[in-house]
Residue, then its C-alpha position, 0 to 999 in steps of 0.5 A: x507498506x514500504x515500496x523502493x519506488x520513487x515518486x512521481x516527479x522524480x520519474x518526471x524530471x529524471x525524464x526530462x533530464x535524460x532526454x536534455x542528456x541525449x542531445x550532444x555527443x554524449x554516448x552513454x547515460x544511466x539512472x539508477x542507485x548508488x549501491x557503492x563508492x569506489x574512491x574516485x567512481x562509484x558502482x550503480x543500479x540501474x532501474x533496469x537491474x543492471x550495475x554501472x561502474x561510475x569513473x569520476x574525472x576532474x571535470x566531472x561535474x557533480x549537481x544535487x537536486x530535490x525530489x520532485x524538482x523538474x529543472x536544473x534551474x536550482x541545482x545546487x553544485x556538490x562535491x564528489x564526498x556528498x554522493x553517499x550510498x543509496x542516493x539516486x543519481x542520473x550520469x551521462x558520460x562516455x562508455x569505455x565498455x558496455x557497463x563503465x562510463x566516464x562521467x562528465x555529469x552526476x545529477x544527484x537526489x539524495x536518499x534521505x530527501x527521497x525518504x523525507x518526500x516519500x514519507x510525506x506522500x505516503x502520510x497524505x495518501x493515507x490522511x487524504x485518501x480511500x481505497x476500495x473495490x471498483x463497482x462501476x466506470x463511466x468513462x464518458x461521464x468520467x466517474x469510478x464508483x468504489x465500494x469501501x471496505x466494510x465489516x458490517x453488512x452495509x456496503x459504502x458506495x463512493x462516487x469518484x471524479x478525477x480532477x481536470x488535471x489529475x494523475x491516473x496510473x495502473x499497476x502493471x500485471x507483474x509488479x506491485x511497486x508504484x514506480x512501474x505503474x503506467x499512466x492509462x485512461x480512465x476507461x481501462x480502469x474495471x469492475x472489480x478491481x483494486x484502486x485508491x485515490x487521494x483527494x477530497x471527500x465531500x461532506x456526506x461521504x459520498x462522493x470524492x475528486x481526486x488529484x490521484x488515482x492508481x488502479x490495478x487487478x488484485x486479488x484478496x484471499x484467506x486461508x489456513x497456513x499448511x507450511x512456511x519457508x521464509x529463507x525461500x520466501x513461500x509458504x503454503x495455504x490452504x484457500x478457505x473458499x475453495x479449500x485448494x492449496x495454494x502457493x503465497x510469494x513474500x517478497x522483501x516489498x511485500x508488508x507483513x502485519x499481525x493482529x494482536x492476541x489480545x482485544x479485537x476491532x472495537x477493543x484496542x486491538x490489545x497492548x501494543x497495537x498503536x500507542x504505548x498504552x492505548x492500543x490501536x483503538x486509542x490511536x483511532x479515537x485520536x484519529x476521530x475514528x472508532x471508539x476503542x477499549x471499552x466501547x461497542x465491540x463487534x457483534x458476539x465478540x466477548x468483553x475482556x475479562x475484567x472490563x468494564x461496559x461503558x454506560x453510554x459509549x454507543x451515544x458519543x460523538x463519533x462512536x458507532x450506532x447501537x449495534x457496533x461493527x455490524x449491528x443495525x445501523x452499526x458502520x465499519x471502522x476506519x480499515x485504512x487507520x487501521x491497518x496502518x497501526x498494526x504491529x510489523x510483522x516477518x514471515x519467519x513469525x508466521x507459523x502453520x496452523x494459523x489464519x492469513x489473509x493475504x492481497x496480491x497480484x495473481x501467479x501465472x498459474x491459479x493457485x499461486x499469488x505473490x504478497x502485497x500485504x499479509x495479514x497473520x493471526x487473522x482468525x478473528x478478522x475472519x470470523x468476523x466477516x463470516x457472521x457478517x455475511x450469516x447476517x447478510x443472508x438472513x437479512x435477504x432470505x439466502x440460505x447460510x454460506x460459510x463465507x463472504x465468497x472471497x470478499x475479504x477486501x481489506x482496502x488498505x493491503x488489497x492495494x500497494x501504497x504508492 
């Protein structure tokens, strides 16, 4: 997902600065994004939505600074021609009027810098990290146990501990964008929610210490598209577990994907889903994830006409055990890899009649939800947790549900990416 939150130490030193701003006679500051120049002044929006008229003077003086940099101590001077549109700016000045300020200095960081740090937390939050659903909180023993997404029966629990000096952060209720996240305790963190961390796991996979944690209350459902309005942004479902219609926001930081027509979870996903010619399940092999096309396919899915059986796939290193995806002993794809390869998709390509899974922060009313992530064409996905959840009964002697009961955790889309 792409969100339009900065990072954490841009928060941080935007703070610092600010409160080094407020000392003085200056009357009036901003922080925001530079949205347009204007010659000799510049427009800007705040983080409040609110836009500023920038009035550059002579004497204005003009500092760029790099993301996470939490002192002027290496600002480098600029001119007013390196302010460039979408560049982040803190300006402190005098106000003629409530929305226009005389700048007598412009912190600057510059979007690409912005973009270039980002791009590089965001690899490391999805090399380095997991996500999943919490199971348990022991505040005092400071540890979160998670249960990571699985398309076999076999839950994967994890131990969490926060590092001593580590950053944990929860999802306000009326926003998915990280830069609104609130630093809070372990102990608001609870069972049943959404979290990911980033982090160290150990060697067995058990357990994990995390330099971050972002928590929050989400909730992951699927259903059947009954009608689409993307000039609105909304579309209609029909709830599969409750079989309710339900009104789905897609907002522009919302990330829409969707599954390939062709191959499945342990076939390559198709043509196109990861590399050219590999297909997403080559680009997890390269991951040292999951074998791909031609290897151990999820329980009853069909082999593409004209494949080949690989003779002795299910033994190689790294691939899953006899059973595939949900068989005996078999262990679930790396959904988090996964996820992130699938093709980019917009809700205009989403049509009525197909299956969606969707992750979101739920609506003031019970049957409305706004879109952290969609996942379209998802009929496969579905039928594939449905047999899991058949096998899962019989295993425990439960009579057959039609469903994993609004269990469609998808652990990469069930939470925002920060």
């Amino acid at each position: 997902m792409v969100f339009s939150a900065v990072t954490k130490g841009l928060a941080t030193l935007l703070v610092i600065t600010a409160a080094a701003f407020a000392q003085g006679n200056q009357q009036a500051r901003v922080i925001g994004v530079v949205t347009e120049k204007q010659g000799s002044g510049a427009k800007v929006k705040s983080d409040a939505g609110e836009v500023y008229s920038l009035v550059f003077a002579p004497e204005t003086k003009f500092q760029r600074i790099a993301p996470g940099q939490t002192s002027l101590k290496d600002a480098a001077a600029i001119q007013i021609s390196d302010i460039n549109e979408g560049d982040r700016v803190l300006a402190r000045g005098t106000a003629t009027d409530p929305k226009t300020i005389v700048a007598l200095s412009v912190i600057l960081m510059s979007k690409t810098d912005l973009a270039e740090k980002q791009q590089k937390e965001r690899q490391d939050w999805t090399r380095r990290g997991i996500a999943g659903t919490v199971t348990a909180v022991n505040p005092a023993a400071k540890t979160i146990t998670v249960r990571l997404p699985q398309l076999g029966a076999t839950e994967q629990l994890v131990s969490i501990t926060p590092k001593e000096n580590s950053s944990l952060r929860r999802y306000s209720a009326d926003s998915v964008k990280f830069a609104d996240a609130k630093i809070a305790p372990i102990a608001e963190i609870k069972v049943g929610d959404q979290l990911r961390a980033r982090g160290d796991k150990s060697e067995d996979g058990k357990s994990f210490t995390a330099d971050e944690i972002v928590s929050g209350s989400f909730q992951t459902l699927a259903g059947t598209v009954v009608s689409v309005d993307p000039s609105a942004g909304e579309m209609q479902i029909r709830n599969l577990d409750t079989n309710k219609l339900m009104s789905v926001r897609v907002t522009a930081d919302a990330s829409v994907k969707r599954l390939p027509e062709a191959g499945g979870f342990g076939g390559g996903m198709g043509a196109g889903a990861g590399s050219p010619g590999g297909g997403l399940g080559n680009g997890m092999r390269q991951g040292g994830g999951q074998a791909g096309a031609g290897g151990p396919r999820p329980e009853g899915a069909p082999r593409p006409e004209g494949a080949p059986r690989a003779e002795g796939a299910q033994n190689a290193p790294g691939s899953p055990r006899p059973g595939g995806f949900g068989g005996p002993g078999g262990r679930g794809p790396d959904l988090a890899q996964l996820f992130e390869r699938l093709p980019v998709s917009t809700l205009a390509e989403v049509k009525p009649g197909e299956t969606i899974i969707v992750a979101g922060t739920k609506g003031s009313a019970a049957d409305k939800v706004t879109a952290i992530t969609l996942l379209a064409n998802a009929q496969r996905f579905v039928d594939m947790r449905r047999a899991a959840a058949a096998r899962a009964d019989a295993a425990s002697g439960r009579s057959a549900s039609s469903g994993p009961g609004g269990n469609w955790n998808l652990g990469e889309m069930s939470i925002p990416m920060p």
